[in-house]
Steps between C-alpha positions, in 0.01 A plus 500: 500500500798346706533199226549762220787758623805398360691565789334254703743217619464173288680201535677242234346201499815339405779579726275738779609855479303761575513823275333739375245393216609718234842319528327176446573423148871627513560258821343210304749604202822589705478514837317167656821208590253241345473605180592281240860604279631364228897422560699845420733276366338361224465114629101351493463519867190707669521540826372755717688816583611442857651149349661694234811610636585183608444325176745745350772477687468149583309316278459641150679273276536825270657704820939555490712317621867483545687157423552334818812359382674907486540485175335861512266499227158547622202338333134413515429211762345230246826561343714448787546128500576410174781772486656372832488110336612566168604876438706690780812482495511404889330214472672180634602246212662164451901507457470508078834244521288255671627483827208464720604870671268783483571907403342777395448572133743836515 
């Protein structure tokens, strides 16, 4: 009657941690590091949880950034590039008289 109690130690087949069965389904849902998440942030990426803070702070083009120019603004990361080439104020542009000089927009 061992196999039935369900306080007898099981273990996930997935990432190896014993615990009791009757916690079984609620590791598999919450618990277990290999579980597959969808990104918190709202990008397409799956990943599983133990990746997940990674992804969010690193890689998630949807995770917030801060323009690395110091403009200030902040901003999502696929956004960052095309505001530091052609939107922030900080960015570095040709003299407008011609001169062959760079400056800053300000």
């Amino acid at each position: 009657q061992q196999h039935e109690c369900s306080n007898r130690e099981v273990k996930c087949a997935d990432c190896g941690m014993l615990f009791p069965a009757k916690g079984a389904m609620s590791h598999k849902r919450k618990h277990c590091g290999l579980r597959d998440v969808a990104c918190p942030l709202g990008c397409s990426a799956t990943l599983t949880a133990n990746d997940m803070a990674v992804h969010e702070k690193k890689e998630c083009p949807n995770r917030k950034v801060a323009c690395s120019l110091g403009c200030g603004l902040g901003m999502e990361a696929h956004q960052a590039a095309a505001h530091e080439s052609s939107e922030c104020v900080r960015r570095i542009v040709a003299c407008p008289a011609g001169c062959g000089e760079t400056l800053e927009w300000q």
